[in-house]
C-alpha positions in Angstrom: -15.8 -52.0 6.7 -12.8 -54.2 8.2 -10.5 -52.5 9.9 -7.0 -54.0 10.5 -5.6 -53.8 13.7 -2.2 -56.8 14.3 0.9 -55.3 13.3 1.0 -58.3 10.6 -1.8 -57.8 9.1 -1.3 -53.9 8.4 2.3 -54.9 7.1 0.5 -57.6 4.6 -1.4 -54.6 3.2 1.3 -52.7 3.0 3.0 -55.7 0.8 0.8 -56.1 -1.1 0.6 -52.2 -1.6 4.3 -52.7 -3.1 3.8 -55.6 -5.4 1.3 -53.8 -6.7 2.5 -50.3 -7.0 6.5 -51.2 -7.8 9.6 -50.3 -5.9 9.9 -47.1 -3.9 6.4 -46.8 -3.5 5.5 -47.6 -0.3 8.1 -46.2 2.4 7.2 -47.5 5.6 9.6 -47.1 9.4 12.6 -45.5 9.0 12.2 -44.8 5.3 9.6 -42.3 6.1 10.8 -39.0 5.4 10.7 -36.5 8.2 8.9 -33.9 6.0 5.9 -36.1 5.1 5.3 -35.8 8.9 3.9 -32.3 8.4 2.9 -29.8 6.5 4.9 -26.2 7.5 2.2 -25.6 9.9 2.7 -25.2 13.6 2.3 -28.0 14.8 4.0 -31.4 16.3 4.8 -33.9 13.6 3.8 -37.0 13.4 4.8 -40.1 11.3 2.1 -41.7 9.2 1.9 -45.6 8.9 3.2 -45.6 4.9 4.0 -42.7 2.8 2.9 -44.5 -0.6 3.6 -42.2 -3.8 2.1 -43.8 -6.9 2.8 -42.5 -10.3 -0.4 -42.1 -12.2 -4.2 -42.0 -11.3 -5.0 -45.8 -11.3 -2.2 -46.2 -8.7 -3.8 -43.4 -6.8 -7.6 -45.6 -7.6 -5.6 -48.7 -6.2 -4.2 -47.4 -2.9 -7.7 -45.5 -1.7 -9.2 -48.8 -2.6 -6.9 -51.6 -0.4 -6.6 -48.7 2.3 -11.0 -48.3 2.2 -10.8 -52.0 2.9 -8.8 -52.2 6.2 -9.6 -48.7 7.1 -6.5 -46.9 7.2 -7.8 -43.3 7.0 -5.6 -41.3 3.9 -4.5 -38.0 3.7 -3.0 -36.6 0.2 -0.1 -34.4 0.2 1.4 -32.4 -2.4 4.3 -29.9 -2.0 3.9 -29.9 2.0 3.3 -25.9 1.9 0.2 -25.5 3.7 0.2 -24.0 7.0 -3.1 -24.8 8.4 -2.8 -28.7 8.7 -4.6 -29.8 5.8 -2.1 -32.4 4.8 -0.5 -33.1 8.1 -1.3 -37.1 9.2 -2.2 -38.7 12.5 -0.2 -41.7 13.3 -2.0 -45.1 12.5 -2.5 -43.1 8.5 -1.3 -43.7 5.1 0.1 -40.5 3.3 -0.6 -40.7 -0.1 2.3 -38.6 -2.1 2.2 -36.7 -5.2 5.2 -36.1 -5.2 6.4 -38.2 -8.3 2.8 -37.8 -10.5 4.8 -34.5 -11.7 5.3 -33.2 -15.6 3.9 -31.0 -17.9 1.8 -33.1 -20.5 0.5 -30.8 -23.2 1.0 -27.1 -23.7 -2.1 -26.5 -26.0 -1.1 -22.5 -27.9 -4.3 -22.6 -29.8 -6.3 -23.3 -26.7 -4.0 -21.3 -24.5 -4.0 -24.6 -21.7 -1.4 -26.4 -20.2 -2.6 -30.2 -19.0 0.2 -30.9 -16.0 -0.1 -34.0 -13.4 -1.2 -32.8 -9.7 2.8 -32.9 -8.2 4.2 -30.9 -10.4 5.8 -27.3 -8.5 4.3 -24.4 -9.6 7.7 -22.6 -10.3 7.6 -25.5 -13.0 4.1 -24.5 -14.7 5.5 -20.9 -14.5 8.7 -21.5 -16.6 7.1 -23.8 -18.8 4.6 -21.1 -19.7 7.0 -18.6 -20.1 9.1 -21.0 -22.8 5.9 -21.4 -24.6 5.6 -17.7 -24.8 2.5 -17.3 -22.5 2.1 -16.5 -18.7 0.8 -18.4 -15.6 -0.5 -16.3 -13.7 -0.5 -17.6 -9.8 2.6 -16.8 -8.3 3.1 -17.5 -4.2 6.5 -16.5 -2.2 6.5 -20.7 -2.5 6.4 -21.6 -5.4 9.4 -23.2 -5.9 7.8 -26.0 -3.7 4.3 -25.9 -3.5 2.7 -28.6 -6.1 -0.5 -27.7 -8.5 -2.5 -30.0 -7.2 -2.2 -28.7 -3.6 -2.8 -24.7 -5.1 -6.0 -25.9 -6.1 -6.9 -28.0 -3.6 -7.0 -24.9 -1.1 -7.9 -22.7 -4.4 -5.0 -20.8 -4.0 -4.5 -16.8 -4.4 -1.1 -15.2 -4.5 0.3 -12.1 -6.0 -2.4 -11.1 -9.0 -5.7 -12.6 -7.9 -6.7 -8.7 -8.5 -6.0 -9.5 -12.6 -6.2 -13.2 -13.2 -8.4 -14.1 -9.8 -8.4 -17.3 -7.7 -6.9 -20.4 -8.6 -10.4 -21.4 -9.3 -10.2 -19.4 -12.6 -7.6 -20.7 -13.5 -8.8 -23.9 -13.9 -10.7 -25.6 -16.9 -10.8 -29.6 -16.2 -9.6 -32.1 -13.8 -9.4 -35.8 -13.4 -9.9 -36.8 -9.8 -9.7 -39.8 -7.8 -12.8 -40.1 -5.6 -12.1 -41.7 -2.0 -13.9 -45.4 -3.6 -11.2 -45.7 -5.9 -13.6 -44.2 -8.9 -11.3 -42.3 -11.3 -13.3 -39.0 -12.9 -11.6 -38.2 -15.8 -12.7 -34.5 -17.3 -10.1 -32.5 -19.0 -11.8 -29.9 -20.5 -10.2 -27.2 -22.0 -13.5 -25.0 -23.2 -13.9 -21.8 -21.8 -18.0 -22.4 -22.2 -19.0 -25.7 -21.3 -22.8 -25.5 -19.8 -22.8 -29.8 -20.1 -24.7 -30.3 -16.4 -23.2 -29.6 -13.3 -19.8 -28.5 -13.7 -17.8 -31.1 -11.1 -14.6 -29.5 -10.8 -15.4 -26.9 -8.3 -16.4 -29.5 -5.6 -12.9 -30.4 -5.7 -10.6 -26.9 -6.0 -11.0 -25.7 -2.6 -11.8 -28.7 -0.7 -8.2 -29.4 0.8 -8.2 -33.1 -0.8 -11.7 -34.2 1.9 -13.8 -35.3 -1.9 -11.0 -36.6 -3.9 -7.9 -36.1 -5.2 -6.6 -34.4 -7.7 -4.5 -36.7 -10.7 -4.2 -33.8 -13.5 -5.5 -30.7 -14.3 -5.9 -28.4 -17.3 -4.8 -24.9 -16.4 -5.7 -21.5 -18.1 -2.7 -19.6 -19.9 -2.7 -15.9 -20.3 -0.6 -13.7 -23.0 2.9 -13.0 -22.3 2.9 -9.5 -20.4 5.3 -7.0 -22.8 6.2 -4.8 -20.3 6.1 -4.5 -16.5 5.8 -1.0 -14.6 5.6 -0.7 -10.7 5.9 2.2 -8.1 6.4 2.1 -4.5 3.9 5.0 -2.9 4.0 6.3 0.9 0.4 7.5 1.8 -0.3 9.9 4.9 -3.3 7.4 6.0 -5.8 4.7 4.7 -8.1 6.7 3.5 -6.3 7.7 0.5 -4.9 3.7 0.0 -8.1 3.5 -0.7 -8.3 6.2 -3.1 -5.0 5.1 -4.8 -6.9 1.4 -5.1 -9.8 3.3 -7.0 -7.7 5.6 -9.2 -5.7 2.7 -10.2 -8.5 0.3 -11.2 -10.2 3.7 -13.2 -6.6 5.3 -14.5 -4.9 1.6 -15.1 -8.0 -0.6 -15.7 -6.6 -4.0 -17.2 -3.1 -3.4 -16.7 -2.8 -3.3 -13.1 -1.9 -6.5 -12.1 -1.0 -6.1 -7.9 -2.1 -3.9 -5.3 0.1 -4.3 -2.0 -0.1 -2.9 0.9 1.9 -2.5 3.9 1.3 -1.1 7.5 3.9 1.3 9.1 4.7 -1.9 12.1 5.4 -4.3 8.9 7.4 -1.5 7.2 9.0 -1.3 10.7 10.2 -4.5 11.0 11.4 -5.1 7.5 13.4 -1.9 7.2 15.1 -1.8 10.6 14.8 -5.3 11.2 14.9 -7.2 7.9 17.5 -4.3 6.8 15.4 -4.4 3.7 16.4 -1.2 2.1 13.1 1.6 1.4 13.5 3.3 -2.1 10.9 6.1 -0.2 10.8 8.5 2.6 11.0 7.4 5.8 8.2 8.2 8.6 4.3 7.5 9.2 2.6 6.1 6.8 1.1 3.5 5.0 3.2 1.8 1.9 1.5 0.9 -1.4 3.4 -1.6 -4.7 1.5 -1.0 -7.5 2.3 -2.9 -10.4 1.1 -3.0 -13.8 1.6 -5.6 -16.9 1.3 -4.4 -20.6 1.5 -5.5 -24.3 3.5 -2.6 -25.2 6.5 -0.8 -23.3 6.1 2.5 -25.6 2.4 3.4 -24.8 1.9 1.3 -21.5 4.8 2.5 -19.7 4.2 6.5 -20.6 0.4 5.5 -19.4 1.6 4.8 -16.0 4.0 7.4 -15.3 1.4 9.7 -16.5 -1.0 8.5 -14.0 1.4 8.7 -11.4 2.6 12.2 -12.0 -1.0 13.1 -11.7 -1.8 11.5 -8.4 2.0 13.4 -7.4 0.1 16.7 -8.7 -3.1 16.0 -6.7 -0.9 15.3 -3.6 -2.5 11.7 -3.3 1.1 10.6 -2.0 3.1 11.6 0.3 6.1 9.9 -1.5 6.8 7.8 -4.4 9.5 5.9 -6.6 8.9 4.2 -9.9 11.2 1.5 -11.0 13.0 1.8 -14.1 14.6 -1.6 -14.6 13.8 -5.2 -13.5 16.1 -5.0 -10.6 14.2 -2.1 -9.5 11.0 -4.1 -9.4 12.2 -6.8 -8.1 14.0 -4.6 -4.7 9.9 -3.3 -4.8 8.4 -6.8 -4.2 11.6 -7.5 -2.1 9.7 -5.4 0.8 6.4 -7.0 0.4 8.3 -10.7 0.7 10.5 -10.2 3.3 7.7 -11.9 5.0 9.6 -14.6 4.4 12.3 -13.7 6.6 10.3 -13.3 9.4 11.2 -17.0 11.3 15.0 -15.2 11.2 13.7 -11.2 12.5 11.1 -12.4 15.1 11.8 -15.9 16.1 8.6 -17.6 16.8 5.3 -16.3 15.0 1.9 -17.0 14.6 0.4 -15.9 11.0 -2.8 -15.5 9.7 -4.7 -14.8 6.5 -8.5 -13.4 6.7 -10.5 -11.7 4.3 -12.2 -8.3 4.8 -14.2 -5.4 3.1 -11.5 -3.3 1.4 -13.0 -0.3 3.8 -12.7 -2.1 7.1 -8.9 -3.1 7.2 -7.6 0.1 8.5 -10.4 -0.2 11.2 -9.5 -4.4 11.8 -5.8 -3.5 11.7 -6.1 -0.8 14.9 -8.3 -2.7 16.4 -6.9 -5.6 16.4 -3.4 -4.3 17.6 -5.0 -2.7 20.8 -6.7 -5.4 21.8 -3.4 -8.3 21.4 -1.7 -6.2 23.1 -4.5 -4.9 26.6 -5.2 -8.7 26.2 -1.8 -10.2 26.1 1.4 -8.9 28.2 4.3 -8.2 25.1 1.6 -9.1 22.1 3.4 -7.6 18.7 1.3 -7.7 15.8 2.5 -6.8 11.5 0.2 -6.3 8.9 0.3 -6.4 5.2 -1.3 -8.4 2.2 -3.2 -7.9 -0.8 -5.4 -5.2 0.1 -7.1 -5.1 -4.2 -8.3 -8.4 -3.4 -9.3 -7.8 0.0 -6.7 -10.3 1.6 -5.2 -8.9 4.9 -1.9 -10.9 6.3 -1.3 -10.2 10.0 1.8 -11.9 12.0 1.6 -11.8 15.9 4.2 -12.7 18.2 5.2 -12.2 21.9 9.1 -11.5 21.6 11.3 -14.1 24.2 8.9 -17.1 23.7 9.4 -20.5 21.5 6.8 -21.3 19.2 4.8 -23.7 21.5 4.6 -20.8 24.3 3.2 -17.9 21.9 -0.2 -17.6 23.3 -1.8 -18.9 19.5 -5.6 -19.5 21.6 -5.6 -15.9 22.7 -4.4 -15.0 19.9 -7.0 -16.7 17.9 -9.7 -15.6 19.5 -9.0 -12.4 19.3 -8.3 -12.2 15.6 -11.1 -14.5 14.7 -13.6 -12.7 16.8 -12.9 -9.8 15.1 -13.2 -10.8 11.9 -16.8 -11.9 12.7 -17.8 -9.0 13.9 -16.5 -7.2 11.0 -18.0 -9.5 8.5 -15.2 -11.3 7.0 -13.7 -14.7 6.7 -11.4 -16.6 8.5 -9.3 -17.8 5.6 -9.1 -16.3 2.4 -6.1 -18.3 0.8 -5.0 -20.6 3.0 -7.8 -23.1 3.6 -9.3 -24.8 7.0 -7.1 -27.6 7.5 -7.6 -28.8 11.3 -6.3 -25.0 12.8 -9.1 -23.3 11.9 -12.0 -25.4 11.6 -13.2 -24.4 15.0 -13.8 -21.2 13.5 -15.5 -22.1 10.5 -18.5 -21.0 11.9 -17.3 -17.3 12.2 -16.7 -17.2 8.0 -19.7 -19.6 7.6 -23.8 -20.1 8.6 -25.3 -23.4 9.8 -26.6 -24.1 6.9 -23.4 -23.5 4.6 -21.7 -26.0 6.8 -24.1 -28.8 7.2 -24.6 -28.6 3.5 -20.8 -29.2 3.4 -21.1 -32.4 5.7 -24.1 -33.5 3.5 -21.3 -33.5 0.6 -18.0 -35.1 2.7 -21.1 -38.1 3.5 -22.2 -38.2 0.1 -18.9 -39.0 -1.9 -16.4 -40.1 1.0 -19.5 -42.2 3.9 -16.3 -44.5 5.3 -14.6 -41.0 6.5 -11.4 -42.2 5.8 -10.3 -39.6 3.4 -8.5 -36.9 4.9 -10.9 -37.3 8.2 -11.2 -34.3 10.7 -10.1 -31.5 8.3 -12.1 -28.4 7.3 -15.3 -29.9 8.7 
């Protein structure tokens, strides 16, 4: 492998990048925007050699090729969403944007698949679902920036992985570009398909270290009908719990999300936020259910019936049903005024970790206590997507900037945890560079040397997204 090194050299490649690839492809000095620096993750920026952005996959083919030749390592970014690194560069890289490989290409109604290229926003795949009368299921707090290609690439969860499941489900075929320039070109859109390995899953997931991702063929559901959703207070976990099973027995296929919220989150979005609470105030533990039928004059009698029975059982302490869309929408305005948090607390860490359904409660105690004996002013929030046994937490000591909060400490704490509890360090959000010292907490030995025997086998230069996830 030749590796480039004089200044006139790398800007020769990068010429001949442009020839090839057309105008405003290749942005190099000053022409590099600030936010292909970094992804939203906490850390310093840093600008890349090029940004190139080719528009289709054999431009994609082309650029992993010239840059495997001269050995400028390449990491792929899509909407820039992440927040553990993944798609962040090292100065001396080439960024490789998606960012104009965006469109819808097909909507398929008789095989219920959309075929979209890898840049394209998910708020884009949504709408254009919805005007072809079906639904698209993954929804994140950003998706009016996050890109396709990046939800899969960290197989992204969302909202209603408790329904629809993983981004991985919602997949059916891919075409890839592998870090040799090799374009893979499978868009399948059979639900059964047995033909040999099926390739596409050493891809979704891998944060763009095997290849990356041109187009995809997505999975499209029915349009719901009807929509139904309460806000319930509950005296402890125990019964969350309970709700959780009566609502997967008493709902069954229509219930669609399962959110929960701690009494410090509620805290801080109510007083804080000024978010306003439809419920009681006091102790407790806050629970959106919602629920998506096919039709409003048997589904929505259905759910208030179930409801009124849990009231009868004294399940809740508190509830309140919505009975418009606005309603619903001030429900799930609690559980994403997350997103306001950078305003209400300043500086933040956040994290996303998987656990046993049963061992939250105990994780979320625990966990408090010890940020806060270990850590002089430690605050700590949790919340998530308790059906799918996806806890958030935020932690933050109040007065410091963001490259003062103690995020080792921190770490340690929360990962260690996690182990101990038998969970995983990331159950949405990916590896990136943040967490893959902790890899080994979520994952054995032999998981992740398995994973290093497949980064060898399909990218030996190491010049595709080097140093992330393992």
């Amino acid at each position: 492998m030749n590796v480039i090194t004089t200044p006139a050299l790398r800007q020769q490649v990068l010429d001949d990048l442009r020839r090839q690839l057309g105008p405003g492809a290749v942005l190099v000095g000053d022409d590099v925007p600030a936010r292909n620096c970094n992804d939203w993750s906490p850390q310093a920026p840093r600008r890349p050699l090029a940004v190139v952005r080719p528009l289709d996959a054999a431009g994609v083919a082309l650029t992993l090729k010239v840059c495997r030749s001269v050995g400028f390592p390449v990491v792929p970014q899509g909407g820039l969403t992440g927040l553990c690194g993944g798609a962040t560069p090292e100065e001396g890289w080439v960024a490789l944007s998606l960012e104009r490989m965006s469109g819808i290409e097909e909507v398929d109604a008789a095989s219920a698949t959309m075929t979209v290229k890898a840049g394209t926003p998910l708020e884009r795949v949504q709408d254009a679902a919805d005007a072809a009368g079906f639904l698209f299921p993954l929804d994140l707090g950003s998706r009016g920036s996050c890109a396709i290609g990046g939800n899969l690439s960290t197989n992204a969860g969302g909202n209603r992985v408790i329904r629809y499941g993983m981004m991985r489900e919602l997949v059916l075929g891919l075409e890839v570009v592998l870090p040799d320039g090799t374009i893979i070109t499978n868009l399948n859109k059979l639900l059964k398909n047995n033909a040999g390995y099926d390739l596409k899953h050493l891809f979704i997931g891998s944060e763009g270290t095997l290849g990356i991702v041109t187009r995809v063929v997505l999975r499209l559901f029915p349009k719901p009908q009807c929509t139904m959703a309460a806000l319930c207070k509950l005296a402890d976990y125990d019964r969350v719990v309970a709700l959780l099973a009566a609502a997967r027995r008493g709902l069954g296929p229509l219930l669609s999300a399962f959110e929960v919220m701690w009494p410090d989150y509620w805290q801080v979005v109510t007083e804080r936020a000024g978010v306003r609470s439809p419920v009681a105030p006091g102790d407790g533990l806050y629970v959106l259910v919602e629920a998506q039928g096919t039709d409003e004059a048997i589904d929505r009698p259905r759910f208030e019936s179930w409801l009124e029975g849990l009231m009868e059982q004294e399940l809740l302490v508190d509830a309140a049903v919505a009975q418009s869309l606005a309603d619903i929408d001030a429900f799930w305005a609690l559980r994403d005024a997350c997103a306001e948090f950078p305003a209400v607390l300043g500086p933040h860490v956040s994290y996303d970790i998987g656990l046993a359904v049963g061992r939250m409660d105990d994780f979320a105690r625990r966990c408090k206590a010890a940020l806060e004996a270990a850590i002089p002013g430690c605050d700590s929030a949790y919340y998530g997507h308790i059906g799918d046994g996806n806890l958030h937490l935020v932690t933050w000591v109040p007065g410091l900037a963001a490259a003062a909060q103690p995020k080792p400490a921190m770490d340690a704490i929360i990962y260690g945890l996690v182990k101990e509890l038998g969970g995983s360090i990331s159950a949405e959000h990916g590896i990136g560079t943040l967490k893959k010292q902790w890899l080994g907490h979520a994952r054995s030995e032999a998981e992740i040397a398995l994973m290093r025997t497949l980064k060898a086998a399909l990218d030996p230069s190491g010049l595709l997204n080097p140093g992330k996830v393992v």
